[in-house]
N, CA, C and O atoms as a Tinker XYZ file with bonds, in Angstrom:
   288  protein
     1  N     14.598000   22.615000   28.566000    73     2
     2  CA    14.278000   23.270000   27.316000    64     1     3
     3  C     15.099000   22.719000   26.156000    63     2     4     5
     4  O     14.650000   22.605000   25.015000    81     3
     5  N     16.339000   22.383000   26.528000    73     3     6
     6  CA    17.114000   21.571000   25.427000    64     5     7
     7  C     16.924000   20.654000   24.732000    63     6     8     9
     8  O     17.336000   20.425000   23.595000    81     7
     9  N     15.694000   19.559000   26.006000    73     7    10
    10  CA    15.287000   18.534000   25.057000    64     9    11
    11  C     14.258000   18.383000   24.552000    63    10    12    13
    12  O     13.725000   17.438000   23.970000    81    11
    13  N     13.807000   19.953000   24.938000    73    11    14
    14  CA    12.488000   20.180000   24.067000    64    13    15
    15  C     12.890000   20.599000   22.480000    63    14    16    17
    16  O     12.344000   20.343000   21.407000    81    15
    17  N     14.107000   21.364000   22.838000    73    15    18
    18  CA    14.451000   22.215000   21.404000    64    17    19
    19  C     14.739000   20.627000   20.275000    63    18    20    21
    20  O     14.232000   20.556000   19.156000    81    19
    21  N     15.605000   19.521000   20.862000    73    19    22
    22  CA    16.430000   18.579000   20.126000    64    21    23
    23  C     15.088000   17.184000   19.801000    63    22    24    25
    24  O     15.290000   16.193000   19.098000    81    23
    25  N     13.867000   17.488000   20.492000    73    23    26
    26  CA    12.565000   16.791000   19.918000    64    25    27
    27  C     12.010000   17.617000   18.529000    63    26    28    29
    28  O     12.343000   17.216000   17.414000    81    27
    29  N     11.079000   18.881000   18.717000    73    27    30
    30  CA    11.092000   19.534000   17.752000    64    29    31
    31  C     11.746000   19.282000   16.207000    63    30    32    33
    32  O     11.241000   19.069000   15.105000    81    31
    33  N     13.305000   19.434000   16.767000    73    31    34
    34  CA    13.906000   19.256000   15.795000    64    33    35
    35  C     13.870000   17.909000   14.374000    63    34    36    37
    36  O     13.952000   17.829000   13.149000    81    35
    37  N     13.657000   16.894000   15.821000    73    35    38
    38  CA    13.794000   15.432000   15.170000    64    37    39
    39  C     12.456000   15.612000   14.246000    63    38    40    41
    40  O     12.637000   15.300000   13.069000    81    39
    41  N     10.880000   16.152000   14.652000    73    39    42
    42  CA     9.462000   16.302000   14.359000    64    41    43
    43  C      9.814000   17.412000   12.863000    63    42    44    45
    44  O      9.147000   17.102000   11.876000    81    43
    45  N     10.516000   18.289000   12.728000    73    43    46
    46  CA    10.824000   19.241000   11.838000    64    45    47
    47  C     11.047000   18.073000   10.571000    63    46    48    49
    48  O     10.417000   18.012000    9.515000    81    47
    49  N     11.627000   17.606000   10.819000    73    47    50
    50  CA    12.300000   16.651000    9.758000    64    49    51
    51  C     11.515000   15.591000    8.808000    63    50    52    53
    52  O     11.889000   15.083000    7.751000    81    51
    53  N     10.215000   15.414000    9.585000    73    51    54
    54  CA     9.257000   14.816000    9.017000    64    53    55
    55  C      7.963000   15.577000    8.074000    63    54    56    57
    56  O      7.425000   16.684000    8.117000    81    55
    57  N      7.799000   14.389000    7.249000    73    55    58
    58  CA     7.032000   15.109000    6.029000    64    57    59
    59  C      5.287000   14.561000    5.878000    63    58    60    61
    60  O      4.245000   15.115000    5.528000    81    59
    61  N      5.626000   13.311000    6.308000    73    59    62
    62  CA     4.036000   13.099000    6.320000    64    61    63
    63  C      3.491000   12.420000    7.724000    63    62    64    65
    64  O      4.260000   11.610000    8.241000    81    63
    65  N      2.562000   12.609000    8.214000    73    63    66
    66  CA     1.465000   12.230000    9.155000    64    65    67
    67  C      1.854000   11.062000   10.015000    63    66    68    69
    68  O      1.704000   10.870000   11.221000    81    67
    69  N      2.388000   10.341000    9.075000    73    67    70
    70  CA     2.807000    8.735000    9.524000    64    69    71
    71  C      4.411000    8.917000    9.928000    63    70    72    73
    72  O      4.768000    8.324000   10.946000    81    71
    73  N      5.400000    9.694000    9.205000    73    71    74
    74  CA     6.676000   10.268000    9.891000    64    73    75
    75  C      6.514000   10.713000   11.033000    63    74    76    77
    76  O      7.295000   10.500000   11.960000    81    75
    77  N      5.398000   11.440000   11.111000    73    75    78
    78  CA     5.235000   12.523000   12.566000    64    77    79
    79  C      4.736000   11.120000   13.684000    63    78    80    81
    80  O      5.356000   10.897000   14.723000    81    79
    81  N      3.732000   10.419000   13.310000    73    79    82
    82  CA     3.419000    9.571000   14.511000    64    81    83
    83  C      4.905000    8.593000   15.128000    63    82    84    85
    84  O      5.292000    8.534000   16.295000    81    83
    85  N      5.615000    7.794000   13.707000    73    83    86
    86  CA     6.974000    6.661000   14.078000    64    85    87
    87  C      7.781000    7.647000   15.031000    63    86    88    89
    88  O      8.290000    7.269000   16.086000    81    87
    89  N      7.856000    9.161000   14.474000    73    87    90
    90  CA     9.098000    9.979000   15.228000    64    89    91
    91  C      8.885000   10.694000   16.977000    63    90    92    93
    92  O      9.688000   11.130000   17.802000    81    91
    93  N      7.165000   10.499000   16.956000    73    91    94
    94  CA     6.930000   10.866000   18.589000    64    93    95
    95  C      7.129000    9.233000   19.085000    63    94    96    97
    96  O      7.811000    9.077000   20.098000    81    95
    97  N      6.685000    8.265000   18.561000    73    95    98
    98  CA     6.301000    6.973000   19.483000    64    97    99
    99  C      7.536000    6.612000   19.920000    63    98   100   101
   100  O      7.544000    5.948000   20.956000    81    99
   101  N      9.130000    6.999000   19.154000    73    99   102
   102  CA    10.545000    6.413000   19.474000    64   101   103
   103  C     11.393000    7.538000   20.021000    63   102   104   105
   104  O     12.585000    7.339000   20.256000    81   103
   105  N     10.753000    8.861000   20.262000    73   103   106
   106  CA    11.550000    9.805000   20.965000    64   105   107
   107  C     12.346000    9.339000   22.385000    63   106   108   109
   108  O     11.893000    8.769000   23.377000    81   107
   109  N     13.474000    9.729000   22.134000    73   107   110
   110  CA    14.066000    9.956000   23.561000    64   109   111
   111  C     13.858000   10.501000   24.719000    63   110   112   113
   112  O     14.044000   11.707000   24.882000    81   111
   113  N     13.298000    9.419000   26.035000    73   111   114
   114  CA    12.796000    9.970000   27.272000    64   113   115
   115  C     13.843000   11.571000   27.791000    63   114   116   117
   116  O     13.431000   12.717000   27.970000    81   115
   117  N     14.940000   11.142000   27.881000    73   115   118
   118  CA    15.634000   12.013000   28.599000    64   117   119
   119  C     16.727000   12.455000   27.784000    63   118   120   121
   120  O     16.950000   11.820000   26.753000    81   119
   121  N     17.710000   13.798000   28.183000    73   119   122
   122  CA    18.143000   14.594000   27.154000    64   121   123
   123  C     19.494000   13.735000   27.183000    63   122   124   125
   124  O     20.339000   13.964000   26.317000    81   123
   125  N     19.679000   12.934000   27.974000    73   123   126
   126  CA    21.082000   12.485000   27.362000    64   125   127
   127  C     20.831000   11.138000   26.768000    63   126   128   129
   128  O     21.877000   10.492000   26.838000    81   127
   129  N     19.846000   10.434000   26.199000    73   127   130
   130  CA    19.238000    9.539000   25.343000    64   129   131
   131  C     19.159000   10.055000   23.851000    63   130   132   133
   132  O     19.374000    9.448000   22.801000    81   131
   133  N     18.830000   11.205000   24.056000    73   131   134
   134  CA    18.674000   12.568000   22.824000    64   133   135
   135  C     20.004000   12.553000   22.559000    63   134   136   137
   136  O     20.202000   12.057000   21.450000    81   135
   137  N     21.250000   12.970000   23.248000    73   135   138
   138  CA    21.983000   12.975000   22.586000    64   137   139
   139  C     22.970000   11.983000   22.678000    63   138   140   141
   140  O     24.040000   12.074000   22.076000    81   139
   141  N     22.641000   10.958000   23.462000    73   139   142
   142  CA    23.451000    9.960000   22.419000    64   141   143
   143  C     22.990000    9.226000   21.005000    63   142   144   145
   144  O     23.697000    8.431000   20.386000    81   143
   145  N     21.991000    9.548000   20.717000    73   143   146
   146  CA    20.885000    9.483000   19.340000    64   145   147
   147  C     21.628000   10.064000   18.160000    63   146   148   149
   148  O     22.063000    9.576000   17.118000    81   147
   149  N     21.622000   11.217000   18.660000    73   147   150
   150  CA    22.612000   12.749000   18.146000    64   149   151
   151  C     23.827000   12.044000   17.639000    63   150   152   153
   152  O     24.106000   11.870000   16.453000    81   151
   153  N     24.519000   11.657000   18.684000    73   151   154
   154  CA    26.179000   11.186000   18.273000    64   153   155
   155  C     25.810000    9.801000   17.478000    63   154   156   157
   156  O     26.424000    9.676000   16.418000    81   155
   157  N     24.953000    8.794000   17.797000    73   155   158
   158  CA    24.927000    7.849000   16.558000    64   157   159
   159  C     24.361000    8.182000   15.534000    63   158   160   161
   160  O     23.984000    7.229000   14.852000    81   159
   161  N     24.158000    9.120000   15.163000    73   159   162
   162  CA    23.514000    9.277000   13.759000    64   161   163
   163  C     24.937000    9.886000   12.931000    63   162   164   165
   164  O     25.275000    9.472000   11.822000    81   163
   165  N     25.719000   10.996000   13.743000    73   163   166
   166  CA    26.476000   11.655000   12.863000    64   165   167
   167  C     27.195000   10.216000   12.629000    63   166   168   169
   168  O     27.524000    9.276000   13.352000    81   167
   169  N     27.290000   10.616000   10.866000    73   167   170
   170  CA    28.145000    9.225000    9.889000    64   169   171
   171  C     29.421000    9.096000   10.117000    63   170   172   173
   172  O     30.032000   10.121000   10.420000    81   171
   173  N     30.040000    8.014000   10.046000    73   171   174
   174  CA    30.860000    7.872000   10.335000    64   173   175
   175  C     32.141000    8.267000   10.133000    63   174   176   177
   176  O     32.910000    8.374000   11.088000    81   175
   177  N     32.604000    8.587000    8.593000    73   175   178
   178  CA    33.485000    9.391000    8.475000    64   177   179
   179  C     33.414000   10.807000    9.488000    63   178   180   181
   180  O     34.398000   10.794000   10.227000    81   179
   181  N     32.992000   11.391000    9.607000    73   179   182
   182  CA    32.943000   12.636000   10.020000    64   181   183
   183  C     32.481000   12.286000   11.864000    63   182   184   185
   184  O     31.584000   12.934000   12.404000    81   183
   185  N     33.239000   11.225000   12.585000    73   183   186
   186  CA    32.803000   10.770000   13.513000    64   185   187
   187  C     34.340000   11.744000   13.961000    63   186   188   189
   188  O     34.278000   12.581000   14.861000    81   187
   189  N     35.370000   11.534000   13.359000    73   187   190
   190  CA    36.613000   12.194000   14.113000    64   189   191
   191  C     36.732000   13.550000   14.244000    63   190   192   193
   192  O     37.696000   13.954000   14.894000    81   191
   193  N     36.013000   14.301000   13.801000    73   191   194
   194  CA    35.804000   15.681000   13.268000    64   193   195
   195  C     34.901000   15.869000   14.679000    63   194   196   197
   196  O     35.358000   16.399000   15.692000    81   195
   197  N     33.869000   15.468000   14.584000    73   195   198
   198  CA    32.529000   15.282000   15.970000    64   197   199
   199  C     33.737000   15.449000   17.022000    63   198   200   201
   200  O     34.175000   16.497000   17.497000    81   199
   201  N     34.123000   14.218000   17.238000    73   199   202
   202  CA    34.858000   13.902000   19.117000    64   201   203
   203  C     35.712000   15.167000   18.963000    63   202   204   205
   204  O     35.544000   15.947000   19.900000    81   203
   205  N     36.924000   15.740000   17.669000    73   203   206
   206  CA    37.668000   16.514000   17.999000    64   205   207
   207  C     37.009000   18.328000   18.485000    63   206   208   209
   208  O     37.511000   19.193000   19.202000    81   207
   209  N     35.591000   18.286000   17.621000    73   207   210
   210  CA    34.404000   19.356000   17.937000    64   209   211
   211  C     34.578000   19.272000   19.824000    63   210   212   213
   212  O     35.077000   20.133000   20.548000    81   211
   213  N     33.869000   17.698000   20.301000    73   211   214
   214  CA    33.304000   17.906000   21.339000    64   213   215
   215  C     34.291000   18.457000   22.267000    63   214   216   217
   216  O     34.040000   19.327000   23.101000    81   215
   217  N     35.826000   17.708000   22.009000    73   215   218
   218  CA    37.293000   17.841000   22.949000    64   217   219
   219  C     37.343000   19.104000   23.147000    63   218   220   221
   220  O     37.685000   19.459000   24.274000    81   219
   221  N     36.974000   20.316000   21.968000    73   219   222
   222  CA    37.531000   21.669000   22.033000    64   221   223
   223  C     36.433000   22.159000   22.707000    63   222   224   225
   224  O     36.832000   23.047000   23.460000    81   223
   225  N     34.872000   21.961000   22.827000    73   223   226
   226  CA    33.930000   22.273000   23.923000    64   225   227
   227  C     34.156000   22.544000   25.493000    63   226   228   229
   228  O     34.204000   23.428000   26.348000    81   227
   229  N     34.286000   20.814000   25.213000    73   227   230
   230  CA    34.263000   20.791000   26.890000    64   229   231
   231  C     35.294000   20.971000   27.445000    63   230   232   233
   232  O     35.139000   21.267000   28.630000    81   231
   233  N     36.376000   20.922000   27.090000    73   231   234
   234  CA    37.971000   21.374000   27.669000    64   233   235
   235  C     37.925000   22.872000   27.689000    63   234   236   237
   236  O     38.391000   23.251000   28.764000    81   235
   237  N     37.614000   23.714000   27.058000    73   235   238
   238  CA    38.195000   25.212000   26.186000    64   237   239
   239  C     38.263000   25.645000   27.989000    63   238   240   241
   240  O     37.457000   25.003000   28.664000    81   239
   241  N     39.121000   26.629000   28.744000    73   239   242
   242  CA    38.728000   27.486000   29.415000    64   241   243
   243  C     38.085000   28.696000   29.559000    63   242   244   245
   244  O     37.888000   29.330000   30.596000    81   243
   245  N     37.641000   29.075000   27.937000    73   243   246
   246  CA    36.895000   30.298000   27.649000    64   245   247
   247  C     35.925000   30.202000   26.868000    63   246   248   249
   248  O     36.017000   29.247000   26.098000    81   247
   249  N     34.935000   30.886000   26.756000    73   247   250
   250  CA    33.851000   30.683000   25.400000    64   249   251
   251  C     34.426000   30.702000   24.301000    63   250   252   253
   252  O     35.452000   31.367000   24.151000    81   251
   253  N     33.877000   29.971000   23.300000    73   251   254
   254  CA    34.490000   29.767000   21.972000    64   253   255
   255  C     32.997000   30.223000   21.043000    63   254   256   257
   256  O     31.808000   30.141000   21.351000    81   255
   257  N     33.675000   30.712000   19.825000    73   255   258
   258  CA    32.366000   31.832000   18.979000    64   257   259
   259  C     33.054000   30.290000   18.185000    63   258   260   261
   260  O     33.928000   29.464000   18.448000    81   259
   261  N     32.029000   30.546000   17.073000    73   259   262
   262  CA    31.870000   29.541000   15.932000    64   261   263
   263  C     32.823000   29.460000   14.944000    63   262   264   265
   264  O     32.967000   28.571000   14.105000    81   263
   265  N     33.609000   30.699000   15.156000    73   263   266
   266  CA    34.301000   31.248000   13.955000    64   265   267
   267  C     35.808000   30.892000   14.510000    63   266   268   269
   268  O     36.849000   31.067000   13.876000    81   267
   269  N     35.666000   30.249000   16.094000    73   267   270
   270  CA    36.889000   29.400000   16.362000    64   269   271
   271  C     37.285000   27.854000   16.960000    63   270   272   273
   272  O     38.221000   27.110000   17.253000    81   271
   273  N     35.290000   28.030000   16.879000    73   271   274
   274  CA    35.414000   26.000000   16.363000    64   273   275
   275  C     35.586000   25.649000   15.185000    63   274   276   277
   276  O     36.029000   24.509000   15.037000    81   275
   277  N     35.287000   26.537000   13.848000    73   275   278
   278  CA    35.336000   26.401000   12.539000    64   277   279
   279  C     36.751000   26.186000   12.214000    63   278   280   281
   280  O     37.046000   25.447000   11.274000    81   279
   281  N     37.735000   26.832000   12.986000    73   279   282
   282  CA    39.100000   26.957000   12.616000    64   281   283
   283  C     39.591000   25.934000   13.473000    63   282   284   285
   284  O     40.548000   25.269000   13.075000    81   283
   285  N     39.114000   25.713000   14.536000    73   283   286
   286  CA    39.957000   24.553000   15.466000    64   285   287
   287  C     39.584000   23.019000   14.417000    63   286   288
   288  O     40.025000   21.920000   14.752000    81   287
């Protein structure tokens, strides 16, 4: 369902007919193609901000609300 939600998304973004066809024909087969798509797009400045996001994810031993990735 994830890489249904992170297709959608990419299709949301498009505005005309011919956006919608280029953005299905180059979709990402599988969800971790999707998101390494994901990580090359975010720009580059804000690439250290991303990895230090992902570090506090996947390490945390507890759920983290938004309001303490915002602060991390």
């Amino acid at each position: 369902f994830r890489w249904v939600e992170c297709q959608v998304e990419s299709l949301k973004r498009c505005r005309r007919p011919y956006d919608v066809k280029k953005t299905l024909e180059s979709l990402p087969k599988t969800l971790d193609e999707t998101y390494k798509r994901i990580l090359l797009n975010v720009e580059e400045g804000d690439r250290i901000y991303a990895a230090r996001m992902l570090a506090w994810v996947i390490f945390t031993s507890e759920p983290l609300c938004l309001d303490l990735l915002a602060e991390a």
